[in-house]
C-alpha positions as CSV (number, residue, x, y, z in Angstrom):
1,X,-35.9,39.6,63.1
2,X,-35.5,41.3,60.0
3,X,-39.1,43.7,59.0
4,X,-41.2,43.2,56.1
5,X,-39.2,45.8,54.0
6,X,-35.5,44.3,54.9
7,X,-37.2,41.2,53.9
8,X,-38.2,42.2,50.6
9,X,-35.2,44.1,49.9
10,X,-32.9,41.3,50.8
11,X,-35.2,39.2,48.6
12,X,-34.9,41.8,46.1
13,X,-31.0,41.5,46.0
14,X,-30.8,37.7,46.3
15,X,-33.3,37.3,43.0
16,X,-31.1,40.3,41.6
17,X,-27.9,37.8,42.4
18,X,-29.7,34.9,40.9
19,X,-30.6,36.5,37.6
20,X,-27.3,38.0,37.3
21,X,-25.7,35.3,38.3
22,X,-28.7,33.4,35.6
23,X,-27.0,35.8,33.2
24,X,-23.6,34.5,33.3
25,X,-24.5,31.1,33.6
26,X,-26.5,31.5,30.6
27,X,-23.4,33.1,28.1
28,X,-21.3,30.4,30.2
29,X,-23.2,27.8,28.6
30,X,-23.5,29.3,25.0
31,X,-19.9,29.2,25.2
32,X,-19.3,26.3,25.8
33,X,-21.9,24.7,22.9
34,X,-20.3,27.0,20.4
35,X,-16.7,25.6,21.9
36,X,-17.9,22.2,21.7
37,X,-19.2,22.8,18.1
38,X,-16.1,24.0,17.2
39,X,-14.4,20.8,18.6
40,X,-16.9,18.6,17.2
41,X,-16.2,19.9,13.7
42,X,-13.2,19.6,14.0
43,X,-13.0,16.3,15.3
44,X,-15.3,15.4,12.1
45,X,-12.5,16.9,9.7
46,X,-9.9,15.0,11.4
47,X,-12.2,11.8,10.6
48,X,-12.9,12.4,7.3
49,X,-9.0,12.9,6.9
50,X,-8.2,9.8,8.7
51,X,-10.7,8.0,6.7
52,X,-9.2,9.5,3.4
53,X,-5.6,8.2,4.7
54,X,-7.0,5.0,5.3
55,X,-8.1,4.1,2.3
56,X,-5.1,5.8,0.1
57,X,-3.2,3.3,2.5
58,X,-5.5,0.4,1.5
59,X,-5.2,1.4,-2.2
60,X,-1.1,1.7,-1.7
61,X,-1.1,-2.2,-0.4
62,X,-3.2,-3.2,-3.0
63,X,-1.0,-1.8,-5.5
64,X,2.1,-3.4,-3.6
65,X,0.8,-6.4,-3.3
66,X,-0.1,-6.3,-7.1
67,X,3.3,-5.3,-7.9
68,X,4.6,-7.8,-5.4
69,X,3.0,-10.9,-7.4
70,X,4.4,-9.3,-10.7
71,X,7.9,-9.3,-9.5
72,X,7.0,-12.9,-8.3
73,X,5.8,-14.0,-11.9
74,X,9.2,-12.0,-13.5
75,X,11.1,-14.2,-11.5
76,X,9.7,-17.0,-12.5
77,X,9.8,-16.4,-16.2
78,X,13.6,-15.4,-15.7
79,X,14.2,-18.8,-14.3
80,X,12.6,-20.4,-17.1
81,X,14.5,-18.4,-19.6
82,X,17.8,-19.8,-17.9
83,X,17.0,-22.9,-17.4
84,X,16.4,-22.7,-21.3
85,X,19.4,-21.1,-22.1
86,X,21.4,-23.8,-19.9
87,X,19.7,-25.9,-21.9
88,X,20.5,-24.6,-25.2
89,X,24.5,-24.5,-24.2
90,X,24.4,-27.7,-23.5
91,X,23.2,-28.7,-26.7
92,X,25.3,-26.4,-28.2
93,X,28.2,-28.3,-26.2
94,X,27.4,-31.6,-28.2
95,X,27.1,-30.3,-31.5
96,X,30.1,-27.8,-31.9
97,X,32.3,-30.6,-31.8
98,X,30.7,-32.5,-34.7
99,X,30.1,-29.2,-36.8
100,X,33.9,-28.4,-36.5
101,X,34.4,-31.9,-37.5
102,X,32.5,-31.5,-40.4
103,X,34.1,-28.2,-41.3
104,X,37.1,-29.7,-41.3
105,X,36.4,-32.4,-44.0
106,X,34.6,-29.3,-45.9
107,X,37.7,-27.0,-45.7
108,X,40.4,-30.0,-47.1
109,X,37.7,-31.5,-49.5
110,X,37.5,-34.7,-47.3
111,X,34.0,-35.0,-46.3
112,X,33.7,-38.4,-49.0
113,X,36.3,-40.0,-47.2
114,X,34.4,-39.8,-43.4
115,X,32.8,-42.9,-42.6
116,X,29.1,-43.1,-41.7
117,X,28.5,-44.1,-38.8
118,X,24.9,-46.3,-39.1
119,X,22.7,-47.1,-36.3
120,X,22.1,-50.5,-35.7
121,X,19.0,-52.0,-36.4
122,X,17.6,-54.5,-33.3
């Protein structure tokens, strides 16, 4: 058996071991906060940049989808317009006949002998 004094020096050394060893533990651990601080800001920039991108996205598709209903009502309005101008040649169609007609009798100083044509009454 060990004797009163190897006793307390062996306790000695053992709390010795345990407070240096309390020591390391402790730095250990203040490390590893300030690390996980570190990460935790930095997790919290990346957020707010994520966050930023987000809505910069959201903003971009609102704008498209603003543009996107412009180009719709464009398109409309340039289908209108031709439908319009089809419509206009057409009429065109008719008359150019008849006007050349008539500037025909105006150039040869006809135009008293054309018969008028009168609708008939019902």
């Amino acid at each position: 058996m060990l004797s009163l004094a190897g006793r307390i020096s062996l306790a000695g050394v053992m709390a010795g071991a345990l407070m240096i060893g309390g020591c390391a533990t402790q730095e250990a651990v203040e490390h590893a906060q300030a690390t996980a601080d570190q990460a935790m800001s930095a997790a919290q920039r990346a957020q707010s940049s994520a966050d930023g991108a987000a809505s910069a996205a959201q903003a971009a598709g609102a704008t498209a989808q603003s543009a996107q209903s412009a180009a719709e009502a464009a398109a409309s309005t340039a289908q209108a317009a031709a439908a319009d101008a089809h419509n206009a040649n057409a009429r065109l169609d008719v008359l150019e006949p008849k006007v050349q007609h008539l500037m025909h009798h105006h150039r040869h100083r006809t135009w008293r002998n054309v018969r008028h044509h009168r609708h008939h009454r019902r």
